[in-house]
BALOBA-1460 file (C-alpha; in Angstrom, 3 decimals):
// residues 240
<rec num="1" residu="x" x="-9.076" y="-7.663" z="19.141"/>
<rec num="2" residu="x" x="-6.057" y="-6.457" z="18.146"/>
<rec num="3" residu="x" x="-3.073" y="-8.144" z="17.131"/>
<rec num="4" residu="x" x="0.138" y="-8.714" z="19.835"/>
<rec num="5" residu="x" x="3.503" y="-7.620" z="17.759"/>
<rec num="6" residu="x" x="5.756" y="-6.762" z="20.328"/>
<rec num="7" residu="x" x="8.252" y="-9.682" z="19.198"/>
<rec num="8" residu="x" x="10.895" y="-9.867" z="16.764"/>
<rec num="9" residu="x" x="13.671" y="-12.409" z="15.997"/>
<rec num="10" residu="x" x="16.267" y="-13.012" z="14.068"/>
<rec num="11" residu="x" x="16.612" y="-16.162" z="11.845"/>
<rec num="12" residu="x" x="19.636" y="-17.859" z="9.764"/>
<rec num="13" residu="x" x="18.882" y="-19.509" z="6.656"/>
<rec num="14" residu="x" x="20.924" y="-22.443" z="5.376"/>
<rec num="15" residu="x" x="23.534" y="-20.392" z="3.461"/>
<rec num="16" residu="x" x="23.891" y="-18.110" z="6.222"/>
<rec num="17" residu="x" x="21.258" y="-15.051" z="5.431"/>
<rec num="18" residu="x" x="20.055" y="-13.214" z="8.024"/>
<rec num="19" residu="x" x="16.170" y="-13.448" z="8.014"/>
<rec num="20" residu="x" x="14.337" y="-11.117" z="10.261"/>
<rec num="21" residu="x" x="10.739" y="-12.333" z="11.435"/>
<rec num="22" residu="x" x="7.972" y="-10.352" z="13.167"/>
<rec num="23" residu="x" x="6.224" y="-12.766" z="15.514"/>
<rec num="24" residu="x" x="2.561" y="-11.539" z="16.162"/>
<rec num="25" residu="x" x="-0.169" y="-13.274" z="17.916"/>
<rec num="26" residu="x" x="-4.489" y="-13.421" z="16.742"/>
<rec num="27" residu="x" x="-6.768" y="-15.017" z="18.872"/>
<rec num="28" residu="x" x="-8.795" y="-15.113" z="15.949"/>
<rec num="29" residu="x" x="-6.061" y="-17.878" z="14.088"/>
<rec num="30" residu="x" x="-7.058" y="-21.435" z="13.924"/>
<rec num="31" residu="x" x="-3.463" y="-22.273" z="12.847"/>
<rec num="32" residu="x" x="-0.118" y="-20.537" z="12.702"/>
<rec num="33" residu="x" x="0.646" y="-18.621" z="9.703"/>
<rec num="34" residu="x" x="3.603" y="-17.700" z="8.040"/>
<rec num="35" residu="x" x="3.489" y="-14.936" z="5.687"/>
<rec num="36" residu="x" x="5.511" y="-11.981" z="4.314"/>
<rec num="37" residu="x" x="5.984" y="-8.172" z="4.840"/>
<rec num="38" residu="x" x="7.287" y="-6.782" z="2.089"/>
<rec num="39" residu="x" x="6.928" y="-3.157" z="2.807"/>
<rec num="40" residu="x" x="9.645" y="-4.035" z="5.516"/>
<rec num="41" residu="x" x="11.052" y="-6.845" z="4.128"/>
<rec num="42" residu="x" x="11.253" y="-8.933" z="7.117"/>
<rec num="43" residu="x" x="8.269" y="-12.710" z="7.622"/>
<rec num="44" residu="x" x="5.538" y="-12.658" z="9.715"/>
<rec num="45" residu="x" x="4.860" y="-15.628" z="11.602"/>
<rec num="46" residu="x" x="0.960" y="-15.356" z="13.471"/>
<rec num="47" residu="x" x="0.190" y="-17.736" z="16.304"/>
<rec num="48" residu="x" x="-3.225" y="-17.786" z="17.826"/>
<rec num="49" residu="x" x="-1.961" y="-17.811" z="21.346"/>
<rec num="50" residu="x" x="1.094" y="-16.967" z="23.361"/>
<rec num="51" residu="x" x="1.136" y="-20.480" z="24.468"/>
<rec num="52" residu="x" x="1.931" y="-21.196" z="20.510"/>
<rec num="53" residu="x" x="5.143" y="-17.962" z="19.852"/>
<rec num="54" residu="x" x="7.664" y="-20.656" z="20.354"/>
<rec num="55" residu="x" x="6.326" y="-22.857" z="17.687"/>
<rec num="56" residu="x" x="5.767" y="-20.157" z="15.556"/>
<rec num="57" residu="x" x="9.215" y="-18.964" z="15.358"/>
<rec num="58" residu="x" x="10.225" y="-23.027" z="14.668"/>
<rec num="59" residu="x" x="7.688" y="-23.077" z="12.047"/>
<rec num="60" residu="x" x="9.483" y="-19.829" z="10.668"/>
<rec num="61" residu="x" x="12.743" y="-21.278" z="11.203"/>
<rec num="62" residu="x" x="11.854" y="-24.509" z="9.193"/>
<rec num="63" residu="x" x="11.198" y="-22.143" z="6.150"/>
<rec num="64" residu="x" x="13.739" y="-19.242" z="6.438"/>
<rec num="65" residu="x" x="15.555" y="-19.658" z="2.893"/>
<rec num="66" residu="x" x="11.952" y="-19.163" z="1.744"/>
<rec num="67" residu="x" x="11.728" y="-16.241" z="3.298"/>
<rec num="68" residu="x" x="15.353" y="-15.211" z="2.624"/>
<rec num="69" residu="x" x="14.217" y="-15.993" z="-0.925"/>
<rec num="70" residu="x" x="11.464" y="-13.571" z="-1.091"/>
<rec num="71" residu="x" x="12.816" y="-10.601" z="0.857"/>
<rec num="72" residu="x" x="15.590" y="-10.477" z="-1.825"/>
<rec num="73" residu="x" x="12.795" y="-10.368" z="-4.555"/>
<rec num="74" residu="x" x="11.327" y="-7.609" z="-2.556"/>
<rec num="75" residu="x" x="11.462" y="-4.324" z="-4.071"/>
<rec num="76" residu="x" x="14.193" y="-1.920" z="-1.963"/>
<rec num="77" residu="x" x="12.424" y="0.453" z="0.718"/>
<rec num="78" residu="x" x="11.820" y="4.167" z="0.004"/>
<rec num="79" residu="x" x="11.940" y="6.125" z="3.115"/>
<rec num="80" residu="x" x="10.746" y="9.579" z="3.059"/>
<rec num="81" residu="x" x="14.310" y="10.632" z="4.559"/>
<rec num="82" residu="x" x="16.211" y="13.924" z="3.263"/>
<rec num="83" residu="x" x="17.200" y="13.745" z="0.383"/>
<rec num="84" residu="x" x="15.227" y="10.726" z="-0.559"/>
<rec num="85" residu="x" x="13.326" y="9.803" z="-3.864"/>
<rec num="86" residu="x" x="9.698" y="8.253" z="-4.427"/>
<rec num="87" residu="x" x="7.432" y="7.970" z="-7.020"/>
<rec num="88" residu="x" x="4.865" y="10.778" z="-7.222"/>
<rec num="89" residu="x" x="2.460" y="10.712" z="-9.871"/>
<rec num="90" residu="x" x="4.230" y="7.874" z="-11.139"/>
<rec num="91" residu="x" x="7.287" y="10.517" z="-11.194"/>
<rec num="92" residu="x" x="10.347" y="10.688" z="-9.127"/>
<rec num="93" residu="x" x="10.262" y="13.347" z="-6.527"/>
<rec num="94" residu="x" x="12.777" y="14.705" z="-4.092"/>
<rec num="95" residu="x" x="11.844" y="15.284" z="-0.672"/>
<rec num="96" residu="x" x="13.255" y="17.588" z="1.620"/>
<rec num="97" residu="x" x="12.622" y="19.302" z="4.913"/>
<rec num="98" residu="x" x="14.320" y="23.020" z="4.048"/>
<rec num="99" residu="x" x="11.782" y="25.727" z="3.133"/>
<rec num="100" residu="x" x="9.953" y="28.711" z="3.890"/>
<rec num="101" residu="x" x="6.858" y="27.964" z="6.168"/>
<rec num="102" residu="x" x="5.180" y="25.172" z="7.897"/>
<rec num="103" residu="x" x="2.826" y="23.828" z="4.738"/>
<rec num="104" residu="x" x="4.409" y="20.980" z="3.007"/>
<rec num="105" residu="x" x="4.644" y="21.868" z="-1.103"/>
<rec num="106" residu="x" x="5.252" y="20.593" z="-4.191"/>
<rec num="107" residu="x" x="7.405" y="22.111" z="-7.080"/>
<rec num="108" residu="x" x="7.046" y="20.534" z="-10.760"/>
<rec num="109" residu="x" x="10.147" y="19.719" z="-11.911"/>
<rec num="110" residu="x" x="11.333" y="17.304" z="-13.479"/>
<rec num="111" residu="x" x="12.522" y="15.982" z="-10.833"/>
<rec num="112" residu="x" x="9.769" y="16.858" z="-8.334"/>
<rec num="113" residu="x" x="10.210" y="18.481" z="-5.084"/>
<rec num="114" residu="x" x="8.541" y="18.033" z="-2.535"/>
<rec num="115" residu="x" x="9.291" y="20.608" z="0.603"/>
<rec num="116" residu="x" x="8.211" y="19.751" z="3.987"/>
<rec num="117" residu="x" x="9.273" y="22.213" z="6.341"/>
<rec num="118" residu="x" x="9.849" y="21.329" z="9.786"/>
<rec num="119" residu="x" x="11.897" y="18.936" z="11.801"/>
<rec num="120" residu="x" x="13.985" y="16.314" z="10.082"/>
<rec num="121" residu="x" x="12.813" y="13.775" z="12.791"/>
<rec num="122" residu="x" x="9.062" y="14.153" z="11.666"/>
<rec num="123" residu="x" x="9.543" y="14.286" z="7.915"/>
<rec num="124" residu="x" x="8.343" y="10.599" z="7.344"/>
<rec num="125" residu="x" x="4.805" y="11.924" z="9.013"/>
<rec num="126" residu="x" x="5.142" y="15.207" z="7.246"/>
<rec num="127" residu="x" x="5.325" y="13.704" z="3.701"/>
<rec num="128" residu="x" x="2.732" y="10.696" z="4.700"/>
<rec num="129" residu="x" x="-0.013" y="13.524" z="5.796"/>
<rec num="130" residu="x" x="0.548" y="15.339" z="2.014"/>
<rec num="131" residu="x" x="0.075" y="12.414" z="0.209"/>
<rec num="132" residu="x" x="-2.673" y="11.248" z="1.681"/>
<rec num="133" residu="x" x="-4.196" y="14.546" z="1.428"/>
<rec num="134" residu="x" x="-3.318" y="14.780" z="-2.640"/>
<rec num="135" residu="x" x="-4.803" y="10.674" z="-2.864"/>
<rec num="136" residu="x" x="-7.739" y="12.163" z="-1.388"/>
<rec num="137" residu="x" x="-8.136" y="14.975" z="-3.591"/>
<rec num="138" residu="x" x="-7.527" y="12.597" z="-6.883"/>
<rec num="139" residu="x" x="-9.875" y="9.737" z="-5.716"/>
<rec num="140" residu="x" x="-12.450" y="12.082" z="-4.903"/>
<rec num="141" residu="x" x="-12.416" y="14.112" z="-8.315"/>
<rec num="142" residu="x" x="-12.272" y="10.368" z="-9.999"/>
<rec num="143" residu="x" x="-14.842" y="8.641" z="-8.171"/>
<rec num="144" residu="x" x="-17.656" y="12.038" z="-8.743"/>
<rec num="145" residu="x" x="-16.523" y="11.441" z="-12.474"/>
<rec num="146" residu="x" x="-16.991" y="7.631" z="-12.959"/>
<rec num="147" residu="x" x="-19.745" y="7.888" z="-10.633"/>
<rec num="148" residu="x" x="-21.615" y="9.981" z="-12.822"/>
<rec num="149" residu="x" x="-20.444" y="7.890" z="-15.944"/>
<rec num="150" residu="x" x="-22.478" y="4.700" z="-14.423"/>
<rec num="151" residu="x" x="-25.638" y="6.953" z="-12.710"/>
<rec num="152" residu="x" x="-24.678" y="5.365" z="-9.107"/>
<rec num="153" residu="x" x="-23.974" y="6.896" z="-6.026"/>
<rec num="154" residu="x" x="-20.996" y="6.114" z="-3.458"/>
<rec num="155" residu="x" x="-21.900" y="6.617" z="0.284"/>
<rec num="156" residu="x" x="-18.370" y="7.778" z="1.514"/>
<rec num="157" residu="x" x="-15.121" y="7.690" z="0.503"/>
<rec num="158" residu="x" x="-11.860" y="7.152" z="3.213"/>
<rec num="159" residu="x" x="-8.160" y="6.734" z="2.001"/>
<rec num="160" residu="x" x="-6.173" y="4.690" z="4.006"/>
<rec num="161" residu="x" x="-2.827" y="2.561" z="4.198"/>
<rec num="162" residu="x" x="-3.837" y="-0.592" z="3.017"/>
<rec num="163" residu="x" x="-1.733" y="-3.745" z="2.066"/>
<rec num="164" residu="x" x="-3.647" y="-6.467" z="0.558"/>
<rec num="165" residu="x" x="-6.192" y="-4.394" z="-1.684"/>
<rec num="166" residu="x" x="-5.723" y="-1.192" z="-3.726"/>
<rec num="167" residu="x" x="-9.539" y="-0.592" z="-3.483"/>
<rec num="168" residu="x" x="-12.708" y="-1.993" z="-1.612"/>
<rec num="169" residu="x" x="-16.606" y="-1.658" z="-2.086"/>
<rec num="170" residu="x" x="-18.836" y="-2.470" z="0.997"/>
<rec num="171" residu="x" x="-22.608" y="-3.546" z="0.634"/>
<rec num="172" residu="x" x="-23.753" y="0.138" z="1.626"/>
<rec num="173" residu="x" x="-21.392" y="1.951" z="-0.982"/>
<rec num="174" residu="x" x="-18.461" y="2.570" z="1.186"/>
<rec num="175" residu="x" x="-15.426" y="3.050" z="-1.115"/>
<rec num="176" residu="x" x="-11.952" y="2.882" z="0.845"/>
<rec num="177" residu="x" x="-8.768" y="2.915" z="-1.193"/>
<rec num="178" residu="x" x="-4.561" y="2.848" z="-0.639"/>
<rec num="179" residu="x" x="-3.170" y="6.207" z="-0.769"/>
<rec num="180" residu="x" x="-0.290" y="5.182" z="-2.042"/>
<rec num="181" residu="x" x="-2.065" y="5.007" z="-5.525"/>
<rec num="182" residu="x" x="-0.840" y="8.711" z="-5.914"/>
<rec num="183" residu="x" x="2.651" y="6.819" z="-5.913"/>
<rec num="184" residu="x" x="1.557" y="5.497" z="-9.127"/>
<rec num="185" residu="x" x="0.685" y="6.950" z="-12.632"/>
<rec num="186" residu="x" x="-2.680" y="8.935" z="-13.012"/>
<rec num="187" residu="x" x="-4.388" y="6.364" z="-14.926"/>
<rec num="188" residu="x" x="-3.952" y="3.877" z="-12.859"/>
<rec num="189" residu="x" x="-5.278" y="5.612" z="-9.641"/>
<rec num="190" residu="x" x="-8.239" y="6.413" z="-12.073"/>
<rec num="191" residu="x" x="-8.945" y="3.057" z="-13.110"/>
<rec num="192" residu="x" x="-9.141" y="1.634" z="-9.422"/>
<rec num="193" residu="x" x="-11.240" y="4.410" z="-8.788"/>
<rec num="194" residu="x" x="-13.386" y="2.967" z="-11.956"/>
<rec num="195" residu="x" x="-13.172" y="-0.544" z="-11.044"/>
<rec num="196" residu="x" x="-14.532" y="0.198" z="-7.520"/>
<rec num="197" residu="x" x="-17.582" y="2.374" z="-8.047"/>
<rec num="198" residu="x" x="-18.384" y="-0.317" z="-11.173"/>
<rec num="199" residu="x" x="-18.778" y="-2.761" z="-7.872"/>
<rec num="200" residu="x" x="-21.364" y="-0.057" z="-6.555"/>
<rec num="201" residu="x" x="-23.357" y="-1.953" z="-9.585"/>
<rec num="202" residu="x" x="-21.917" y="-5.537" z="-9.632"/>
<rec num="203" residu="x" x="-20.519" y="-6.867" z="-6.348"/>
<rec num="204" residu="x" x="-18.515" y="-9.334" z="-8.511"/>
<rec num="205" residu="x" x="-15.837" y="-9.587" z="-11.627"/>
<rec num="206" residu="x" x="-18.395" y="-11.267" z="-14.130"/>
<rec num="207" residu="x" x="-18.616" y="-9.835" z="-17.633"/>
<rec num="208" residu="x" x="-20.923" y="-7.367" z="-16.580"/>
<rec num="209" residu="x" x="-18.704" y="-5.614" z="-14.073"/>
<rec num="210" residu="x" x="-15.836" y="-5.386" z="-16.270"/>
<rec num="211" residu="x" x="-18.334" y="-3.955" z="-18.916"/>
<rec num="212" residu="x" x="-19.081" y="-1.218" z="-16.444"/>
<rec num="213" residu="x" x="-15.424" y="-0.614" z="-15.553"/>
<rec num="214" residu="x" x="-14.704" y="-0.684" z="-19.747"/>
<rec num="215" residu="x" x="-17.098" y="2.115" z="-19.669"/>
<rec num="216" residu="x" x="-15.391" y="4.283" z="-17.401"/>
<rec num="217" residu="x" x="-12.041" y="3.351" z="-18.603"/>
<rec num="218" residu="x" x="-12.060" y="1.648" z="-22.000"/>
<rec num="219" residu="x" x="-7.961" y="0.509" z="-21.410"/>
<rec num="220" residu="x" x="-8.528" y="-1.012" z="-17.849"/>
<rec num="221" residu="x" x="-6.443" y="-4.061" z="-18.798"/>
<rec num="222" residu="x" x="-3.579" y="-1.977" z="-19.361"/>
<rec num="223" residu="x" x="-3.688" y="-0.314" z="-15.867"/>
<rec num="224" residu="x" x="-4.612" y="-3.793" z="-13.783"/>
<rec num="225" residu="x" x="-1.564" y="-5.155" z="-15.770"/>
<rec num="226" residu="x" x="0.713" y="-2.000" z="-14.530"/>
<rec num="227" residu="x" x="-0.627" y="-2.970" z="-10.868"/>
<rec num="228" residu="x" x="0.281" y="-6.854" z="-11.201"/>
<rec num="229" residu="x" x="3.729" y="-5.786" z="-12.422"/>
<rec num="230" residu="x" x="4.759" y="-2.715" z="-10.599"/>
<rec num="231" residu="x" x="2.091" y="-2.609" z="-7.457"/>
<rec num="232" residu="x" x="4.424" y="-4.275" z="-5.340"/>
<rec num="233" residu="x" x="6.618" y="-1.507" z="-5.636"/>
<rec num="234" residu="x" x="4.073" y="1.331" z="-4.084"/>
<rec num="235" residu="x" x="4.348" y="-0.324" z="-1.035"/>
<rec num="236" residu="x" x="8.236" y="0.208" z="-0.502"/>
<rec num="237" residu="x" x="7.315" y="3.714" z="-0.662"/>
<rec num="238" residu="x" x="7.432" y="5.121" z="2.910"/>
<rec num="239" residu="x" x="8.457" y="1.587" z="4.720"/>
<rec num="240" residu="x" x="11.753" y="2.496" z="7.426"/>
């Protein structure tokens, strides 16, 4: 059942801050939840009924220098707009909608370009389709390679726009990942790639998962470190 977000108000913290808050309603809550959206820097407050929006905006309201709090700690939006810059690659790259054609390209700079003919209405969508399209292409070479590495075998592979993982094994070897890890440096897409198909061995992090995922890539720490630090960031990229 899917999720009723057709609300949004507008709260005032103590010193006067403007907090916006998405109110959304689950039937499958057993409580009202607060929680925060980064990507559009704006709180979420989840009530399990209709019956219960009202108290989840108080219950918002009770806590909105919180939330005032941690939208200014949130990392500043990158719209794909003209003229706009995102991390490609862990690069910076241009994006624009002028050029020859209706196939979206890149040029190597530095800086990147990215060219994404078409109208300047549609560019967001435009730029979102390539990049999932290139995430694809990288996860795809990196899980055949690290798949081989361990001898195991992953069902099917789907790239999608995740927020709370960068990567996911199911029992039956279904490996989904963010596309937004093309945002980030190579290695780093690599070593999620790594980590998940070492869970096509070990559904767990015990010694002997990490072992696997050394195997693959022998500096893991250094990439999961670069995702604790910086991750948060991929996930301005795109958000309005």
């Amino acid at each position: 059942m899917k999720n009723d977000k057709g609300q949004k108000v507008t709260l005032t913290a103590p010193d006067g801050r403007k907090v916006p808050v998405r109110l959304e309603v689950n039937p499958r809550a057993k409580r009202i939840i607060l929680r925060l959206d980064r990507r559009n820097r704006q709180g979420v407050a989840v009530a399990p009924g209709t019956r219960f929006l009202s108290a989840a905006a108080a219950f918002a309201a009770e806590r909105a220098e919180w939330l005032a709090d941690q939208i200014d700690s949130a990392p500043d939006s990158l719209p794909f707009e003209e003229g706009g810059t995102f991390p490609l690659r862990g690069e910076p790259c241009c994006v624009t909608s002028e050029g020859p054609g209706r196939v979206a390209r890149l040029e190597t700079g530095p800086p990147q370009l990215l060219r994404a003919p078409g109208a300047p209405d549609t560019l967001s969508a435009r730029v979102t389709r390539f990049l999932k399209k290139e995430a694809r292409t990288a996860l795809e070479e990196a899980v055949t390679r690290h798949c081989e590495t361990l001898s195991v075998r992953a069902s099917r592979i789907t790239v999608k726009d995740t927020r709370s993982r960068w990567g996911s094994c199911s029992s039956d070897g279904r490996l989904s990942f963010s596309w937004r890890l093309i945002c980030a440096p190579p290695d780093v897409l690599d070593y999620v790639a790594a980590h998940e198909c070492a869970h096509l061995i070990e559904m767990n992090h015990s010694p002997a998962f990490w072992a696997h995922v050394a195997k693959c890539r022998p500096d893991w720490k250094r990439q999961r470190a670069w995702l604790r630090s910086s991750g948060e960031t991929l996930h301005a990229v795109g958000a309005d």
